[in-house]
N, C-alpha and C positions, 0 to 999 in steps of 0.2 A: 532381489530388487528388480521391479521391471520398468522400462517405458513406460509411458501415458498409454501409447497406442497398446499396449500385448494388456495393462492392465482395461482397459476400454473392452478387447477379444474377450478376455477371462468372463466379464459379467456379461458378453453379448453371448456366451456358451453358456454359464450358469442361470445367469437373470435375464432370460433374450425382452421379456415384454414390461421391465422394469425403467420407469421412466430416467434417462439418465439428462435431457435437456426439455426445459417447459418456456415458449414465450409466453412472456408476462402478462401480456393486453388481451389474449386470444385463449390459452390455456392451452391451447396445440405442444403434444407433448411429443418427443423423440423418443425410444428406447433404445437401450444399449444395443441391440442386436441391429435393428435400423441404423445407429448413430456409426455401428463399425462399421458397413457397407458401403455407406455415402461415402466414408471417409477413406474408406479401400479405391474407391471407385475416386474419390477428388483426388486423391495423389497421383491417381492414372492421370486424372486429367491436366493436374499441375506440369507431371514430369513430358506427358506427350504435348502438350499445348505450348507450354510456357517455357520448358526444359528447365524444371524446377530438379536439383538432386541432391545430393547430402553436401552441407556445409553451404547451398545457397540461401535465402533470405525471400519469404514470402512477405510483405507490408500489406496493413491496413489502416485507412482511416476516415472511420465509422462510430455514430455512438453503436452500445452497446448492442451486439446479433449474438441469438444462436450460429449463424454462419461464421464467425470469428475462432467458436470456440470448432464448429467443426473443420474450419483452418490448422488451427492448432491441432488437432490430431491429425488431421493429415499429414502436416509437416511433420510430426510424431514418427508418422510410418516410412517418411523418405527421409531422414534426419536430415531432416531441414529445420528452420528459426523462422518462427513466427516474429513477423515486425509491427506489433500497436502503436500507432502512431498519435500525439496528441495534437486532436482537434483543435485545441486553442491556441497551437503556435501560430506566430505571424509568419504569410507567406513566403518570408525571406529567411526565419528560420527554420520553416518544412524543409525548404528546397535545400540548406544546406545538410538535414541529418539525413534526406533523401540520395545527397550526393554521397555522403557516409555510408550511407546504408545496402546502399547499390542493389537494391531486390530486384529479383526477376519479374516481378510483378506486383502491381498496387491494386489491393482493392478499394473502391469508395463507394459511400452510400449518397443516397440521391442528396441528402443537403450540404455533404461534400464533393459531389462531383467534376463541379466546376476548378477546382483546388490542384495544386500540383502540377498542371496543364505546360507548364515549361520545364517540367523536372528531369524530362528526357527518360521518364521511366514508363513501362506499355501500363495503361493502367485498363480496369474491368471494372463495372458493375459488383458489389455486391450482389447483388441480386440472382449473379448466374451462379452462385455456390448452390443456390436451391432449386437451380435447372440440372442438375450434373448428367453431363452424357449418359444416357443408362446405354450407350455401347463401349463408354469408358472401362478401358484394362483395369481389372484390379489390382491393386501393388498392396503385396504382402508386407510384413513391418521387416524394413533393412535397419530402422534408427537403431543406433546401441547408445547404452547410457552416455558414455563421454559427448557426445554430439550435442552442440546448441540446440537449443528449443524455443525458448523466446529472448529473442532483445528486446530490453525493458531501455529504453531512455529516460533518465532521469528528468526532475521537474526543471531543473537548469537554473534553481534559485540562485545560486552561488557563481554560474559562470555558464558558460556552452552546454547541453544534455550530451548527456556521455552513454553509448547504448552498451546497458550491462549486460555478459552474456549469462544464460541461468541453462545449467546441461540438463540434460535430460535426467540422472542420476538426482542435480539437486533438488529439482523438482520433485521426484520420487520420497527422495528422504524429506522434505519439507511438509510431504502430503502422508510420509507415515508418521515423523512426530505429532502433529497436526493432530494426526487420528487417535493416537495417545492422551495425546493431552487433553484434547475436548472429548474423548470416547463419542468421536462420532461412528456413526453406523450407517446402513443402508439406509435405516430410516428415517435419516433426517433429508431435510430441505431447507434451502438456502435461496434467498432470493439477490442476486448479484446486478445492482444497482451504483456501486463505485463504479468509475472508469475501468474499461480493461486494460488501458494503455498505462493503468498504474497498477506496481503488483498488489495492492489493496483490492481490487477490481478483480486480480487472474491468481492469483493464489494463499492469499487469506484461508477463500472459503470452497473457493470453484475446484483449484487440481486436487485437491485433500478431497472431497467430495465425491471425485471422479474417481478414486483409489477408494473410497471406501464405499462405492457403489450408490449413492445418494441420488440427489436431484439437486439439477440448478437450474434456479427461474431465473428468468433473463429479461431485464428491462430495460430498456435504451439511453436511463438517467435517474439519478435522485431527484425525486421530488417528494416534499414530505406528505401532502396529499394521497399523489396517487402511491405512492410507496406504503404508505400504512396501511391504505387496502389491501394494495397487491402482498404483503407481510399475512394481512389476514384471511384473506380469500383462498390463498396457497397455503395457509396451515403451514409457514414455514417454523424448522422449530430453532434453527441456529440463524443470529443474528449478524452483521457486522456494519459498524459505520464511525468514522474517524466521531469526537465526540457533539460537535455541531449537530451532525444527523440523529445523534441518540436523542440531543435533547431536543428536537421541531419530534423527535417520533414519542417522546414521553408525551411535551405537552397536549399532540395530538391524541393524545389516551388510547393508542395503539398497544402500550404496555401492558393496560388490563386485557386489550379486546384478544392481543395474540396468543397462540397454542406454543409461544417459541420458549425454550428450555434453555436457551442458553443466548449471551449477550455478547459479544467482544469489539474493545475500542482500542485506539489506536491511532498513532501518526501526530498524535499533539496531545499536550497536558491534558489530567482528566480532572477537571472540578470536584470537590468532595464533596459537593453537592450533591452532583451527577450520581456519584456513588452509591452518596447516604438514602437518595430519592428513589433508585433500583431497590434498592436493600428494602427501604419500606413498602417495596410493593412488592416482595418473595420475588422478585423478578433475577436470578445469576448473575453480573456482568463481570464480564471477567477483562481487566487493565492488560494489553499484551506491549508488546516492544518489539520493534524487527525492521526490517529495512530491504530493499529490492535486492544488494546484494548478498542479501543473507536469507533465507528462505521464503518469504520473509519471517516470517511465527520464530525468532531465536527465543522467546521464553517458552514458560507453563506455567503453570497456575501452581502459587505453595501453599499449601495445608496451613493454616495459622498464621499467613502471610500478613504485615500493617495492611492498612488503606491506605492506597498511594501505591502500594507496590506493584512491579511486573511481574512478580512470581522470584523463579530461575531459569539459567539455562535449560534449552531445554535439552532433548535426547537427541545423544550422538552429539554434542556440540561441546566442543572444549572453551570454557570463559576464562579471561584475566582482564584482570583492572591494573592498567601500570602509569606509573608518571613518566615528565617528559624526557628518564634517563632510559626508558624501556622497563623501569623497574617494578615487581609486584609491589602494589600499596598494601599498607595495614587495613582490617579491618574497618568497615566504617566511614572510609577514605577516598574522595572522589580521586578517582583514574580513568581513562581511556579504556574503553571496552574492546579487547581484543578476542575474535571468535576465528577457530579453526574446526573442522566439521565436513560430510559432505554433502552441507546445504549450502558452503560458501562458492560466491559464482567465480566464475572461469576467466573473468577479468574485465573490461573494459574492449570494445568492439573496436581493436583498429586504434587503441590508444596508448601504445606502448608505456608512455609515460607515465599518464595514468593509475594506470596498470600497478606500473612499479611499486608506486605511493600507495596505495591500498593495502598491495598483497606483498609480506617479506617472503626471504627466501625459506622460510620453515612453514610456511602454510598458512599464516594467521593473517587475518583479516583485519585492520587497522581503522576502527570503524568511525572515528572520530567524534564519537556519541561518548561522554564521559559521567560513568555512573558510580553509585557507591552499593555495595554490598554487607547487610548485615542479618544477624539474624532473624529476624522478623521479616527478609527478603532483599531483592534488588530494589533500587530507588535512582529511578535519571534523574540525572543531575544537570544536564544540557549539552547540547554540542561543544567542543571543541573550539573550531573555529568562531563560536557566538559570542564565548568567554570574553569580556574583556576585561581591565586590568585599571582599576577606580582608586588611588590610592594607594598604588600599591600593594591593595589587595586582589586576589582574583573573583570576581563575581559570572554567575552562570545563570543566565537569564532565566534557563527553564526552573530554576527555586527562585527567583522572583515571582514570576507568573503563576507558581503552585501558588506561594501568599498572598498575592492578589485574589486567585480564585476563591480563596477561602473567606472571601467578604461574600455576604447572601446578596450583596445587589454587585454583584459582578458576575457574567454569563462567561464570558472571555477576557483574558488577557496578553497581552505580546509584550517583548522588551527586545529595546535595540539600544545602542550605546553612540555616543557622540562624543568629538573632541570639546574636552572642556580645560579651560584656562589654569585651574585651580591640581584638580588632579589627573588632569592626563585623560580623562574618560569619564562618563557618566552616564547612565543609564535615562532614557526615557520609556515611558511603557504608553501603549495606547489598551483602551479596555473601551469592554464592552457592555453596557449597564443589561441586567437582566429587564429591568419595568425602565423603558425608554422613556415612562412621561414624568419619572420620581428616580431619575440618576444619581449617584454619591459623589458627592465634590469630591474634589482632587485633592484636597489638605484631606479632606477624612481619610480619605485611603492611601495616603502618605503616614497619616499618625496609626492607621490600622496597622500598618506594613512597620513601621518603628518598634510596634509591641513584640513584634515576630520575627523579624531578620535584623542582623548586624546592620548598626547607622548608612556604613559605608555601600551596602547593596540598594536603600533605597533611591527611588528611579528618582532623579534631578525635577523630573517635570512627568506631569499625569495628565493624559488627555482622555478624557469620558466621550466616547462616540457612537451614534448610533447606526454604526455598518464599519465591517474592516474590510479590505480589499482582499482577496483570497484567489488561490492557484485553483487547478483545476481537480486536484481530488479533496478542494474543499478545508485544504488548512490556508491558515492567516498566511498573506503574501510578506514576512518579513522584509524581501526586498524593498517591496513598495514603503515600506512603513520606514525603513532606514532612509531612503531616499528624502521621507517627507521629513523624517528630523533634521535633518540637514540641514534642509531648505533655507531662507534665510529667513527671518519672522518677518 
């Protein structure tokens, strides 16, 4: 197993003039043999500049750069942790995971520069990662696998962002499952348009890519416009986008125009629309599951798997489903997904507690993502903590939301739960109409949802809307949405 940085060496020795990083807008390409040297030469200038060294914290907060990901192998080569930072926190929440975070240096790009300015932390341009000293010392790779590599901050839907550490080892084994799984090769291409400050964004597609010698195109944001170009233009052949992006990039009829072989979605329910609509066009898509602290890729794809499924575990990763005794469930059986492996991260940055509550003392990851497992594959079932409890029965919003989706005039759906007089809880769902000028009433898709799920799951109240509020790698903001049920009418 190696590093980011020694596997980066390996294809600047064998593939020196093989593209290993493309900007999007311009086509200006990096090769690997370029990409190591810059990055030999930035970690001179981290450690003589900044006095960046192993176990410190280099931050960024930028849309999407080539210069980000050539951060990250530098910090590769001095075992250091790259810090992506999310541009849409509010100024009071930066400065606190800043005070967390405590880097020796921040970089910002021009339309965050002005940001962080009382952080007390030195911050730099962007922009001088692609001045790099050329009398800059070169620094050979000291990182060894155990050593942070990135702190991932989570979206903080549930509470404070907690920065996850991901070693260098996980990374590695994330990016060889990965390569497994989807048999990527040198010759694919990937165009990395998610956040990087979300693992969706930095290792999906990008560090697996880097390990199997590929190409990553790099574009500073989603946008379904220019994305379906830049998809087509770059002959990218592997895909990825939570399932909103798939479908602005189907109806954009980018599915016929592109050369891509391969599809992967992710991070929220997938419509079997969505599905059914790949499938009729020979188009792959393959349904994954995963999560920042866990490689994130924990499935693969199964041979004869339903529709709906996320495959299985994938390689090297131990799975159990248990209830809330720690117990293995039967067959078939929603439980708690427990993953142990060495794709699982190294714990919470600074959060002992935390910490605790994730990871037991045998090594498993407590993921609070509760699925069922059968033969025809894995099948989420929803979070954990989302469960609520309607009568005394338990209900799990994300099979809500699947039977929602499965009405043709529903694009999205979401369920949050409310105190209700009657049974203690009650589900409302907010949706999303696919044709905004011809929406489905909310009795229809109350009596759709009654043909399909137990009485007790369907949502109390149905609001048909045309826009949902959403985080920043683009799934539904349940916060916001539990906030608004609340509310008082």
């Amino acid at each position: 197993m190696k590093t980011l940085a020694q596997a980066i060496d390996e294809h600047a020795r064998t593939r020196p003039d093989a593209a290993a990083l493309v900007r999007a807008e311009t086509g200006e390409a990096l090769g690997y043999a370029e990409l190591a040297r810059r990055a030999a030469r930035l970690a001179g200038t981290l450690a003589s500049r900044h006095g960046v060294g192993r176990g410190d914290r280099v931050a960024v907060l930028a849309l999407n750069d080539v210069a980000t990901f050539e951060l990250l192998v530098a910090c590769s080569r001095l075992g250091a942790a790259l810090a992506p930072l999310n541009v849409r926190l509010a100024d009071r929440e930066l400065a606190r995971v800043l005070e967390r975070c405590e880097p020796r240096v921040l970089f910002v790009d021009e339309a965050h520069g002005a940001r962080a300015a009382e952080a007390g932390v030195p911050r730099r341009s962007l922009d001088e990662v692609a001045r790099i000293d050329p009398e800059a010392g070169e620094v050979g790779v000291a990182g060894a696998l155990d050593d942070a590599l990135v702190v991932l901050y989570t979206s903080g839907t549930t509470g404070q962002p907690k920065g996850a550490l991901l070693t260098q080892r996980g990374v590695a084994a994330n990016a060889e499952s990965t390569r497994r799984a989807w048999a990527l090769t040198a010759r694919d291409v990937a165009l990395v348009d998610a956040p990087l400050f979300h693992t969706g964004g930095l290792n999906v597609l990008a560090t697996p890519l880097f390990y199997a010698g590929g190409a990553v195109v790099v574009a500073p944001r989603f946008d379904a416009a220019r994305s379906s170009e830049l998809l087509v233009r770059h002959r990218c052949t592997v895909v990825f986008g939570v399932p909103t992006m798939l479908e602005r990039l189907l109806a954009s009829g980018t599915v016929d125009a592109a050369a891509a072989r391969l599809y992967v979605t992710g991070g929220a329910p997938c419509p079997r629309t969505l599905l059914d609509a790949f499938a009729a066009k020979g188009a792959p898509l393959v349904q994954g599951f995963g999560m920042t602290e866990c490689g994130p890729n924990c499935f693969r794809p199964l041979e004869g798997a339903a529709p709906g499924s996320v495959g299985a575990p994938t390689y090297d990763l131990e799975a159990r489903l248990v209830d809330d005794r720690g117990l293995d469930v039967a067959e078939g059986d929603a439980g708690e997904l427990l993953l142990r492996g060495p794709h699982v991260f190294a714990g919470y940055f600074r959060d002992e507690a935390a910490t605790k509550a994730a990871l037991d003392d045998d090594g498993w990851l407590h993921t609070g993502d509760v699925l069922r497992a059968t033969p025809e594959g894995w099948f989420v079932a929803g979070r954990k903590k989302e469960m609520f409890i309607s009568g005394g029965e338990n209900v799990y919003p994300a099979e809500v939301e699947t039977a929602l989706m499965a009405h043709a005039g529903v694009a999205e759906a979401a369920v949050v739960s409310v105190p209700d007089p009657r049974w203690g809880e009650a589900g409302v769902a907010f949706v999303l109409a696919r044709d905004a000028e011809r929406p489905p009433a909310a009795d229809e898709l109350r009596a759709f949802l009654r043909e399909r799920i137990a009485a007790y799951k369907v949502p109390r109240v149905v609001h048909v809307e045309r826009e949902l509020p959403r985080t920043a790698s683009n799934k539904i903001d349940k916060r916001a949405l539990a906030t608004r049920a609340r509310a008082p009418a």
